[in-house]
N, CA and C atoms of all chains as a GROMACS GRO file, in nm:
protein
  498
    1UNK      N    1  -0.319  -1.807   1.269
    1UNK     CA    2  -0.324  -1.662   1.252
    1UNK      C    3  -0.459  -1.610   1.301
    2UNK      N    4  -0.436  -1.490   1.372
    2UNK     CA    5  -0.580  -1.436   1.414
    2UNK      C    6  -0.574  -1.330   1.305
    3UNK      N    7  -0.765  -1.238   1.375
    3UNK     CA    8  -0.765  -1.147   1.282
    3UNK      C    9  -0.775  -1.024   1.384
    4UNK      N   10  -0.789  -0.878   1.326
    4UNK     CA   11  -0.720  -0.769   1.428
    4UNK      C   12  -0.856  -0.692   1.348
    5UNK      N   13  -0.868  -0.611   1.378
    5UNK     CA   14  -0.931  -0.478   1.345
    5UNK      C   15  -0.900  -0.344   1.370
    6UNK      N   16  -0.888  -0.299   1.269
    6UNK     CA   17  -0.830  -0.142   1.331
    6UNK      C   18  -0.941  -0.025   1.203
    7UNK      N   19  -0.923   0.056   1.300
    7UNK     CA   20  -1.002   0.156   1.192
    7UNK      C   21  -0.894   0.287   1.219
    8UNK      N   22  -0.871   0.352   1.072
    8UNK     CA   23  -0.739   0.443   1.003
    8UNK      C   24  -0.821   0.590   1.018
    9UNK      N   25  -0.800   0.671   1.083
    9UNK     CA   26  -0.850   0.835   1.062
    9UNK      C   27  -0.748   0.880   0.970
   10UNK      N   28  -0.787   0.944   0.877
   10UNK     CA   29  -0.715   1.052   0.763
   10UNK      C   30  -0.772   1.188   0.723
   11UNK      N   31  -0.705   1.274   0.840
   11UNK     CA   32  -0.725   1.341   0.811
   11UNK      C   33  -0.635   1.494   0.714
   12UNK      N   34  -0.718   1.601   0.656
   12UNK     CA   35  -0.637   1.666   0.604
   12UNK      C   36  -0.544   1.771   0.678
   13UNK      N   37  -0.422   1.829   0.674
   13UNK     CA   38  -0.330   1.890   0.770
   13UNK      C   39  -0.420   1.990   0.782
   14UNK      N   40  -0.403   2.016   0.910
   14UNK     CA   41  -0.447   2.210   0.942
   14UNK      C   42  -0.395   2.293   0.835
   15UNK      N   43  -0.276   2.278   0.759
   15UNK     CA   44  -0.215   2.427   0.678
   15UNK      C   45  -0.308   2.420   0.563
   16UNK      N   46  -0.352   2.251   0.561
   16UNK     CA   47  -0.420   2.244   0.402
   16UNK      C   48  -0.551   2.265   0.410
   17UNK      N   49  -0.598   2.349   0.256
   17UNK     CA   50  -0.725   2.411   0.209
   17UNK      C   51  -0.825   2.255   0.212
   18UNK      N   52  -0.956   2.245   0.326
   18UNK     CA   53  -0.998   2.141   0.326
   18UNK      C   54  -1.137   2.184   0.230
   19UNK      N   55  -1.114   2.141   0.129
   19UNK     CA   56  -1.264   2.178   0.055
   19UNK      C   57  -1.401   2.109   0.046
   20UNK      N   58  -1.329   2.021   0.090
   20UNK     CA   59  -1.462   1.929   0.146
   20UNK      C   60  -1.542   1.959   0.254
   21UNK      N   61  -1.465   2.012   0.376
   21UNK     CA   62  -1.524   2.048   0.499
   21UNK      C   63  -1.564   2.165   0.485
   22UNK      N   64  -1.480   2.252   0.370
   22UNK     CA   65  -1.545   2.397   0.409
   22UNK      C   66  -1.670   2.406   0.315
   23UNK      N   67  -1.680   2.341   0.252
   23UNK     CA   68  -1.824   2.305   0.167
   23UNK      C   69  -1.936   2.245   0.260
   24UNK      N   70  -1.889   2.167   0.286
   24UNK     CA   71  -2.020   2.123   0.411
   24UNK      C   72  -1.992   2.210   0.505
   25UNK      N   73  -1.935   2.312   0.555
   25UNK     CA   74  -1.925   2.372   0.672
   25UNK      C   75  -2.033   2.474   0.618
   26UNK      N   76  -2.032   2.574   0.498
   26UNK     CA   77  -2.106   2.664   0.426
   26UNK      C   78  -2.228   2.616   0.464
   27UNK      N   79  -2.269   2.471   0.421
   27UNK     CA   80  -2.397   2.398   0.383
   27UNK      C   81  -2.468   2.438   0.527
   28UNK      N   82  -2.430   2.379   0.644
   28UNK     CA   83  -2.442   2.376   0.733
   28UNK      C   84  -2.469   2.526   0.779
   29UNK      N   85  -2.426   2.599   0.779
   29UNK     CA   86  -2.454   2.730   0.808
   29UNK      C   87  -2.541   2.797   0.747
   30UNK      N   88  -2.570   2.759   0.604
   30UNK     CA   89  -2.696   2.812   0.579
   30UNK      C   90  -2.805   2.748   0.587
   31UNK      N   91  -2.798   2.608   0.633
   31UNK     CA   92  -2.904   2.563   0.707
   31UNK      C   93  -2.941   2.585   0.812
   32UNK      N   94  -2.849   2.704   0.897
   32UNK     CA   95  -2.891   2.758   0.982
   32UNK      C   96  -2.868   2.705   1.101
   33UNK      N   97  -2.747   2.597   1.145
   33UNK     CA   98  -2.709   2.506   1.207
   33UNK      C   99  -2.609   2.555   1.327
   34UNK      N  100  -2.618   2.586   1.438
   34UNK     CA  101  -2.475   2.639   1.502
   34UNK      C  102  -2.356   2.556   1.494
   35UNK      N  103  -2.323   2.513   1.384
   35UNK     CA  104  -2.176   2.466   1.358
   35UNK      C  105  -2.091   2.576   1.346
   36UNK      N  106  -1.982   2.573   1.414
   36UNK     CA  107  -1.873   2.669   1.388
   36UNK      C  108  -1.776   2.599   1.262
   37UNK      N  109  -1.749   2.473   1.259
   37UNK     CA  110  -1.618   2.477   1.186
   37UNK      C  111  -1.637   2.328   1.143
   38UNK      N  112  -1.562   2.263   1.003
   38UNK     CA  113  -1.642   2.127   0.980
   38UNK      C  114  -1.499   2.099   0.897
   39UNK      N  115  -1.442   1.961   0.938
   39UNK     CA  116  -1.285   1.927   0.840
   39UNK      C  117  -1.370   1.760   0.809
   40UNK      N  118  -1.375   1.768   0.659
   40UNK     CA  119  -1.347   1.564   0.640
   40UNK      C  120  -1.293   1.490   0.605
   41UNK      N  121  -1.228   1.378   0.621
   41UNK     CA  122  -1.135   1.296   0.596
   41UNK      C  123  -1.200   1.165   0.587
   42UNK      N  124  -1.136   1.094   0.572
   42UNK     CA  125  -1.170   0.955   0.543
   42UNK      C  126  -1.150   0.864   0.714
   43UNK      N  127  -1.198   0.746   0.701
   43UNK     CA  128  -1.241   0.642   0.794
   43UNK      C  129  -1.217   0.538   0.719
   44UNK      N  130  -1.068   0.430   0.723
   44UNK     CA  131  -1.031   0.311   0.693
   44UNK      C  132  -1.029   0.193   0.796
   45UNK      N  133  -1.151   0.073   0.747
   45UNK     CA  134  -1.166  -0.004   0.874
   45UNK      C  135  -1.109  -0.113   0.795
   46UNK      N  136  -0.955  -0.150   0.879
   46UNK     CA  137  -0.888  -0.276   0.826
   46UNK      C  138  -0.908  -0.363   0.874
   47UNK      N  139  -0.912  -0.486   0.834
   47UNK     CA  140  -0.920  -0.640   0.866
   47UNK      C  141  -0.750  -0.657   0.867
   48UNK      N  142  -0.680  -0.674   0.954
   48UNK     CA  143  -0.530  -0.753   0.934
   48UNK      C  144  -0.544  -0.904   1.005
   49UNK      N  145  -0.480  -1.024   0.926
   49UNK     CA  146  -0.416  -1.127   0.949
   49UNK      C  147  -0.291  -1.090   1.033
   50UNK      N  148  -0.265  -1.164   1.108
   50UNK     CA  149  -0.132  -1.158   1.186
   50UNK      C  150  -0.159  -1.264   1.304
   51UNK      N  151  -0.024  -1.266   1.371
   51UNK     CA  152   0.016  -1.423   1.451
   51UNK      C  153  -0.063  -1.340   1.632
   52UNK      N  154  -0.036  -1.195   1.626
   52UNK     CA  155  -0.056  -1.139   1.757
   52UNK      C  156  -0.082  -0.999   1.738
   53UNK      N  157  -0.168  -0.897   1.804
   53UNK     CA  158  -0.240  -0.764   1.845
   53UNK      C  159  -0.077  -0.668   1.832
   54UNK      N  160   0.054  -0.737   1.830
   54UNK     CA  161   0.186  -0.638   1.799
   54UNK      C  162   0.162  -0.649   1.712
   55UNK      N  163   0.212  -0.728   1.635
   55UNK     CA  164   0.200  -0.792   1.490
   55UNK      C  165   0.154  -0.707   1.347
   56UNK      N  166  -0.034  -0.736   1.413
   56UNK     CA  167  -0.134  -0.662   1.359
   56UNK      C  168  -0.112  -0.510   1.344
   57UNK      N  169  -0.060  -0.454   1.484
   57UNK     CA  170  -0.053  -0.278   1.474
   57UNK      C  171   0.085  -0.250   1.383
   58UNK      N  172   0.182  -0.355   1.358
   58UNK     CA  173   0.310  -0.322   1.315
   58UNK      C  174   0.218  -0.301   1.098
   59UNK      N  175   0.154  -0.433   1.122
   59UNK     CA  176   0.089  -0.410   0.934
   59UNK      C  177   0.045  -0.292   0.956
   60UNK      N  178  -0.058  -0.246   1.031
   60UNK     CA  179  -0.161  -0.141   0.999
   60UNK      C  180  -0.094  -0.020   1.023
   61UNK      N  181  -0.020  -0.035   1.077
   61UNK     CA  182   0.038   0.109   1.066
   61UNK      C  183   0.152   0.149   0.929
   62UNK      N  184   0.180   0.025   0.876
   62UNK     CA  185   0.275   0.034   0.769
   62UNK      C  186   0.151   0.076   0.649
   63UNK      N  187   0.078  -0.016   0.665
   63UNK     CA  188  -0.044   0.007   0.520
   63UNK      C  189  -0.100   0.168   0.558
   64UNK      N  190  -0.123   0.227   0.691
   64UNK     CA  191  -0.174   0.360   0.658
   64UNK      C  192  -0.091   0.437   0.598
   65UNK      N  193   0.057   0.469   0.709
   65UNK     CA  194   0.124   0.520   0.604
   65UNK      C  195   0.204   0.541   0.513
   66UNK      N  196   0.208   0.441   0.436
   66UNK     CA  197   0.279   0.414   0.302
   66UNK      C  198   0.120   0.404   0.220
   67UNK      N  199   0.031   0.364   0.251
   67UNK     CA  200  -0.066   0.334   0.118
   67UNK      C  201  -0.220   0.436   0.146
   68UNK      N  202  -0.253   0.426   0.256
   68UNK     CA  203  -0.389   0.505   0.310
   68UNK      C  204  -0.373   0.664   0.330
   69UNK      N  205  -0.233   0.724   0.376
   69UNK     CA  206  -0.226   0.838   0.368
   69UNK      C  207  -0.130   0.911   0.306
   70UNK      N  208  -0.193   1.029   0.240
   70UNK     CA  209  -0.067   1.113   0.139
   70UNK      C  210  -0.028   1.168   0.284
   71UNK      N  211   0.140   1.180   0.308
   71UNK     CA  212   0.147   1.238   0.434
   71UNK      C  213   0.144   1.379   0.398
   72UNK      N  214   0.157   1.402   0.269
   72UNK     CA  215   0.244   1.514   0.262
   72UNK      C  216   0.119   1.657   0.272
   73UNK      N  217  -0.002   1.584   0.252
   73UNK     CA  218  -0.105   1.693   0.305
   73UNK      C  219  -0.217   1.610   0.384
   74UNK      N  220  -0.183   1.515   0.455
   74UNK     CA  221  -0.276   1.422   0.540
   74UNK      C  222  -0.189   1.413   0.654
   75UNK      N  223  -0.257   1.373   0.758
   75UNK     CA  224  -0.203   1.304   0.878
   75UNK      C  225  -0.326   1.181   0.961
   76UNK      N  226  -0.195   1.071   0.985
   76UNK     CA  227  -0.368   1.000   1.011
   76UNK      C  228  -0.349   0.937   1.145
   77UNK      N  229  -0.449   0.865   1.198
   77UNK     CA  230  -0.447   0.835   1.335
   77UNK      C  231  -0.488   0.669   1.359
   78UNK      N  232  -0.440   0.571   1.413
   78UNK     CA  233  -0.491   0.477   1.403
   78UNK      C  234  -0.574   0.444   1.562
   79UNK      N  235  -0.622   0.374   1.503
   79UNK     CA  236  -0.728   0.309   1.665
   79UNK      C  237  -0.843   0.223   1.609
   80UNK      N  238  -0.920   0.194   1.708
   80UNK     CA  239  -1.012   0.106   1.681
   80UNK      C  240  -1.130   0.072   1.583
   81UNK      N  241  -1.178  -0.006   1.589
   81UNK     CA  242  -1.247   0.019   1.454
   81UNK      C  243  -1.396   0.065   1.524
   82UNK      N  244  -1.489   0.104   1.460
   82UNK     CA  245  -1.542   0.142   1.451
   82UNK      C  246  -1.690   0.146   1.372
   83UNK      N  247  -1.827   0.199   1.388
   83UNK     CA  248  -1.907   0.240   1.322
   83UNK      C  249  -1.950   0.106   1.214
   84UNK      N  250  -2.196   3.148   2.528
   84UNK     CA  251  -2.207   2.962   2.459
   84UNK      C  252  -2.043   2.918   2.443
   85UNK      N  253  -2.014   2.817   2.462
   85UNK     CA  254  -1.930   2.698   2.449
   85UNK      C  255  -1.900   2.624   2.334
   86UNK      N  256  -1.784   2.620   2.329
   86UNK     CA  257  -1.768   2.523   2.141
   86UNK      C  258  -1.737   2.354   2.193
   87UNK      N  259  -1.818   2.268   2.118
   87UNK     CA  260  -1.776   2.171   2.176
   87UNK      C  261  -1.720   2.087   2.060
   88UNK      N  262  -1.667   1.960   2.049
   88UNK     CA  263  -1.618   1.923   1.960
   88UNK      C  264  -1.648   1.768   1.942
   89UNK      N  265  -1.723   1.693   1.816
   89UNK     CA  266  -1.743   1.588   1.808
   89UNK      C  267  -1.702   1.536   1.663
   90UNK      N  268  -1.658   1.365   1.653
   90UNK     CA  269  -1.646   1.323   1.522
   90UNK      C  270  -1.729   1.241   1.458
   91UNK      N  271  -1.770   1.247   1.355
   91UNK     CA  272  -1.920   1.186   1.307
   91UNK      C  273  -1.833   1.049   1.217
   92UNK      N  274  -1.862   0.930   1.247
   92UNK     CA  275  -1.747   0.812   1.131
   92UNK      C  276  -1.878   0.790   1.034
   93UNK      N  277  -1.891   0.828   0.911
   93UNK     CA  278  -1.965   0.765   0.819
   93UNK      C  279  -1.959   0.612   0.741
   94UNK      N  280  -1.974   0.534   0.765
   94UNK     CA  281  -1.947   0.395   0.698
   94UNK      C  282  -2.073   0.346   0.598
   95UNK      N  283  -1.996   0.287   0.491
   95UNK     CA  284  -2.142   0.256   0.407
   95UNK      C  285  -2.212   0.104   0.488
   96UNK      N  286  -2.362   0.081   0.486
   96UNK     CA  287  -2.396  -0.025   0.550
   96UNK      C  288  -2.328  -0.183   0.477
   97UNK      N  289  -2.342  -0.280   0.593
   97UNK     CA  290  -2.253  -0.400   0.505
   97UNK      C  291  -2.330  -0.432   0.397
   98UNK      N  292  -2.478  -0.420   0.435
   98UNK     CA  293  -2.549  -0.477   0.255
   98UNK      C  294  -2.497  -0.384   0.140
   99UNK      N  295  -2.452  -0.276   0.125
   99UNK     CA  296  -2.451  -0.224   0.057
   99UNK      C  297  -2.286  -0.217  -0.010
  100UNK      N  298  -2.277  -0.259  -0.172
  100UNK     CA  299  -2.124  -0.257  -0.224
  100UNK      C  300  -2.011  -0.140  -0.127
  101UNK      N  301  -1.931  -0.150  -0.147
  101UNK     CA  302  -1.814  -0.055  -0.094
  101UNK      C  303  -1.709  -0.056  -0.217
  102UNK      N  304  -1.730   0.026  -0.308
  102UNK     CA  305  -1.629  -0.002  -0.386
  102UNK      C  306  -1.520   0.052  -0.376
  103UNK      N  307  -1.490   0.171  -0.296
  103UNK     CA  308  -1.381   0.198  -0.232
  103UNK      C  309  -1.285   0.156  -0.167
  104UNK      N  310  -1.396   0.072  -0.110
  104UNK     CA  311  -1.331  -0.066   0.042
  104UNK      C  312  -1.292  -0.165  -0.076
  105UNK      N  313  -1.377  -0.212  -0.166
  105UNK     CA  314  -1.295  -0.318  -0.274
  105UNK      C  315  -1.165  -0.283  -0.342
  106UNK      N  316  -1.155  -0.127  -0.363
  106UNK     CA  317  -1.101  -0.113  -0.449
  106UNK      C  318  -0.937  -0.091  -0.372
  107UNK      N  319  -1.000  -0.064  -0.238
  107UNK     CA  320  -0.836  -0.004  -0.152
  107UNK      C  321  -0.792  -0.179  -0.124
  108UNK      N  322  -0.897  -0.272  -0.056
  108UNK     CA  323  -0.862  -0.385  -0.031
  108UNK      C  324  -0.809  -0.489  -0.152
  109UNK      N  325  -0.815  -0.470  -0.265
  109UNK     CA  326  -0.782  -0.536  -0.359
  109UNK      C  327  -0.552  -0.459  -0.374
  110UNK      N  328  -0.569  -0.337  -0.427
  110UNK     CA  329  -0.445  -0.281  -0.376
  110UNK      C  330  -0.412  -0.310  -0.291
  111UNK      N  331  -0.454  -0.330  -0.146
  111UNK     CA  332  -0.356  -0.382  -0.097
  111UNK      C  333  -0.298  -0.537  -0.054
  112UNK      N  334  -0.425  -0.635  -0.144
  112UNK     CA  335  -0.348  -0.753  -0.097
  112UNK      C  336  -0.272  -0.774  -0.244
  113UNK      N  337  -0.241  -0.736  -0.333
  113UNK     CA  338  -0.191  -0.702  -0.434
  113UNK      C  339  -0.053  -0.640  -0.399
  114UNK      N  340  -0.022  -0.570  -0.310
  114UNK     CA  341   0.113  -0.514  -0.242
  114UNK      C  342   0.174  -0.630  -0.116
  115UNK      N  343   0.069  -0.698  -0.135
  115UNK     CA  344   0.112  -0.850  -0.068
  115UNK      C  345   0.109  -0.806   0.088
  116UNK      N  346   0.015  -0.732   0.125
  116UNK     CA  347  -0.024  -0.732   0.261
  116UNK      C  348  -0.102  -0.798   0.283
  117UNK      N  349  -0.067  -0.865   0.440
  117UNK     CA  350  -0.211  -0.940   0.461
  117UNK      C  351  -0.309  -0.873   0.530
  118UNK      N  352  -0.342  -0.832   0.441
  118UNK     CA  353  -0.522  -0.738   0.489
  118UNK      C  354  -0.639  -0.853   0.422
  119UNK      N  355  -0.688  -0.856   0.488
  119UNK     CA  356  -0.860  -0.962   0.497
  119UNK      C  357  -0.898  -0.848   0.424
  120UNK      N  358  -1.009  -0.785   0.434
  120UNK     CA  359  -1.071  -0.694   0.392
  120UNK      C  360  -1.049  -0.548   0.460
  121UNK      N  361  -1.128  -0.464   0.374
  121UNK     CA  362  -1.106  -0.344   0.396
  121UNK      C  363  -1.279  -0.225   0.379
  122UNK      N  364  -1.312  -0.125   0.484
  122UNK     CA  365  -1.410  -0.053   0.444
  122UNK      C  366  -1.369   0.076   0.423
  123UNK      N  367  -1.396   0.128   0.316
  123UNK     CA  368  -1.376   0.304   0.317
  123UNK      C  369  -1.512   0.376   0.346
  124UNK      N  370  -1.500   0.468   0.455
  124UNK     CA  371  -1.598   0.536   0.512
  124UNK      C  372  -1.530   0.713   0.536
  125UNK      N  373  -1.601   0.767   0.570
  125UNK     CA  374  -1.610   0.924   0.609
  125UNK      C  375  -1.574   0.958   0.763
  126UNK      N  376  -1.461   1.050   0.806
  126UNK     CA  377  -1.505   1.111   0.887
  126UNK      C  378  -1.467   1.248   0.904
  127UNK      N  379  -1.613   1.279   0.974
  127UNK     CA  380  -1.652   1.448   0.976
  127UNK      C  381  -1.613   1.493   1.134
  128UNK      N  382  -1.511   1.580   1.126
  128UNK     CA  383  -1.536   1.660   1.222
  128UNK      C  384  -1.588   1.755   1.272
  129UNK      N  385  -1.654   1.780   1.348
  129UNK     CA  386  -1.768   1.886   1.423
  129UNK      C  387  -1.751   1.994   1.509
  130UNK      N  388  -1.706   2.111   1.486
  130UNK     CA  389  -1.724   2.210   1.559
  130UNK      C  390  -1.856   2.221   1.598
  131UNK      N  391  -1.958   2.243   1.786
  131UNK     CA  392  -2.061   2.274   1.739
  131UNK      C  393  -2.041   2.402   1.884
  132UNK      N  394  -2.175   2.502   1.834
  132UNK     CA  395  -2.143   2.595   1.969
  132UNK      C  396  -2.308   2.590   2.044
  133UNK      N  397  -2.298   2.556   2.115
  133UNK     CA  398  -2.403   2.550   2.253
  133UNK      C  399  -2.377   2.569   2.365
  134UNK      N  400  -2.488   2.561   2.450
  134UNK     CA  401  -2.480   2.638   2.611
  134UNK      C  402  -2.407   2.490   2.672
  135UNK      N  403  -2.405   2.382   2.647
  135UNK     CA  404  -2.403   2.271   2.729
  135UNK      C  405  -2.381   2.150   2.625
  136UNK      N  406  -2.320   2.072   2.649
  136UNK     CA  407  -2.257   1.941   2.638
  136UNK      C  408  -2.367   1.832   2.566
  137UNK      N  409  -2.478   1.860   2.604
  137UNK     CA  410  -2.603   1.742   2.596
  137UNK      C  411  -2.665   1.840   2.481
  138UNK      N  412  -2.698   1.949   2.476
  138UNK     CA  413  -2.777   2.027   2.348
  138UNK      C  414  -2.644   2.014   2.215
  139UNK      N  415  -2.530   2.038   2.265
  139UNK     CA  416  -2.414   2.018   2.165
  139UNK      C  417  -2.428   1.892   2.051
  140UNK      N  418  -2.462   1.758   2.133
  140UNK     CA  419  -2.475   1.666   2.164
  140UNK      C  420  -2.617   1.586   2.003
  141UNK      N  421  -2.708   1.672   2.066
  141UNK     CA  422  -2.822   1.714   1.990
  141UNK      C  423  -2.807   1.748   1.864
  142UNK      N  424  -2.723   1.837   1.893
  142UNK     CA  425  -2.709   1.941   1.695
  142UNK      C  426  -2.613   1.866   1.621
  143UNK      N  427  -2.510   1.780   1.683
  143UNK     CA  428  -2.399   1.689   1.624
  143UNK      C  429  -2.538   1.603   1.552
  144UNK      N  430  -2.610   1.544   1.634
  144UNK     CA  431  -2.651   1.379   1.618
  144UNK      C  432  -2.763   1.443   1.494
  145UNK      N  433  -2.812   1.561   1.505
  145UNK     CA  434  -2.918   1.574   1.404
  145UNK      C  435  -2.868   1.640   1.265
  146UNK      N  436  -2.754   1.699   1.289
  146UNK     CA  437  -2.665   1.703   1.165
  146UNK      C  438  -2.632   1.618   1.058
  147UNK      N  439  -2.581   1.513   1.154
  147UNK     CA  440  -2.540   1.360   1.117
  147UNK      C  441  -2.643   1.298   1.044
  148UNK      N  442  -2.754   1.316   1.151
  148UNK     CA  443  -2.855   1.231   1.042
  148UNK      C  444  -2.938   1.270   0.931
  149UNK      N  445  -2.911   1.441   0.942
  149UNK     CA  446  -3.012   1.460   0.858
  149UNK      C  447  -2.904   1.491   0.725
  150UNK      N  448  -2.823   1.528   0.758
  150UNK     CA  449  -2.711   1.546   0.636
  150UNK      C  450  -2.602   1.542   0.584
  151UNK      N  451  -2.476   1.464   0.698
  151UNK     CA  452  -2.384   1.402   0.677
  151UNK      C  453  -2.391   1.277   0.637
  152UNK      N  454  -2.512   1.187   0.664
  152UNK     CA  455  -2.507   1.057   0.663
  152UNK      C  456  -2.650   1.043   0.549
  153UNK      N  457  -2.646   0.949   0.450
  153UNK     CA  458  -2.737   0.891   0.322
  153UNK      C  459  -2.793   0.797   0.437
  154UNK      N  460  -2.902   0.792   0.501
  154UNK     CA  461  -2.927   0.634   0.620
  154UNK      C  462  -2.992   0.538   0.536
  155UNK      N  463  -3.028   0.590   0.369
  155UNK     CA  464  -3.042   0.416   0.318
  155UNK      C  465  -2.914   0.320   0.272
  156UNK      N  466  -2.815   0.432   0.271
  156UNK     CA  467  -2.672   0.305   0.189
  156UNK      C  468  -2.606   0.337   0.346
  157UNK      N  469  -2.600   0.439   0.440
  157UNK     CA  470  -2.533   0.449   0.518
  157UNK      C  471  -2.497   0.465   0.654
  158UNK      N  472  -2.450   0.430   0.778
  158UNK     CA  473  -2.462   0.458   0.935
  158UNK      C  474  -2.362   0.526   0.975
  159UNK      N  475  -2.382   0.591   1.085
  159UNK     CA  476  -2.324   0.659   1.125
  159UNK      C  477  -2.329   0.650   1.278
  160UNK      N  478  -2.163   0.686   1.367
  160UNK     CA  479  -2.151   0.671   1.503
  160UNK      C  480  -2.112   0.795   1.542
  161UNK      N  481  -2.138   0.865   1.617
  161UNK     CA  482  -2.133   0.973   1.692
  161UNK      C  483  -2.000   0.950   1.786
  162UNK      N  484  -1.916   1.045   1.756
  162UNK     CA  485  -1.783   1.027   1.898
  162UNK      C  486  -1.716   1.129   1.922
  163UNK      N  487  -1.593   1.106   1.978
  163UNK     CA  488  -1.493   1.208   1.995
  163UNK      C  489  -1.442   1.243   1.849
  164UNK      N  490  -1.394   1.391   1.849
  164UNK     CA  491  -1.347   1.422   1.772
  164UNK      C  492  -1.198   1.330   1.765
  165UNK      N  493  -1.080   1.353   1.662
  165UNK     CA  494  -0.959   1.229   1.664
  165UNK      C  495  -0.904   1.314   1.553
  166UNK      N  496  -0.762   1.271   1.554
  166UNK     CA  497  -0.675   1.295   1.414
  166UNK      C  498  -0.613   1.450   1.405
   0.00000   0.00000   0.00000
């Protein structure tokens, strides 16, 4: 078995109230910062076991979304890992 | 001026606990996935508005460091926006 790496973007939907971002977006602006606009979500960097790089993307995409993302006000993105 | 768009991945450093990353990676080899390990990290997306690509560039990276990112528990990679 090899090992895979993937890193999970989760982010919150456009319709949904992001209060996290619009809190740091505020912050940011009164620090006087030319940020226009600020959304945050989470960054999941998985380790998967698996036999092959199909394999691996077939787990990681099952573990984001069934376990890493609420879909129902998240949407998430998979790709490389990262950072 | 121009809006440009970047994504900031916050990750906590490896010396430093992740109890998030323990706590998601424990759930999930507990759901009997084979996940090795797991990190939970941040990511920020960046609206920024400047004349040019490289000053844009600038206000992302000094954002990041001066206040999206803790740089004693934490690092941070500068990229495309995603998700």
């Amino acid at each position: 078995m090899a090992e895979f790496t993937f890193g999970v973007t989760v982010m919150p939907r456009k319709e949904v109230l992001d209060t996290q971002g619009r809190a740091v977006e505020e912050a940011l602006k009164r620090e006087g910062e030319p940020v226009l606009s600020c959304r945050v979500g989470r960054f999941v960097e998985l380790k998967v076991s698996a036999s092959d790089r199909k394999q691996a993307e077939v787990t990681a995409k099952k573990v984001a979304e069934s376990l890493l993302c609420n879909s129902l006000i998240e949407t998430f993105t998979l790709g490389e890992a990262n950072g």
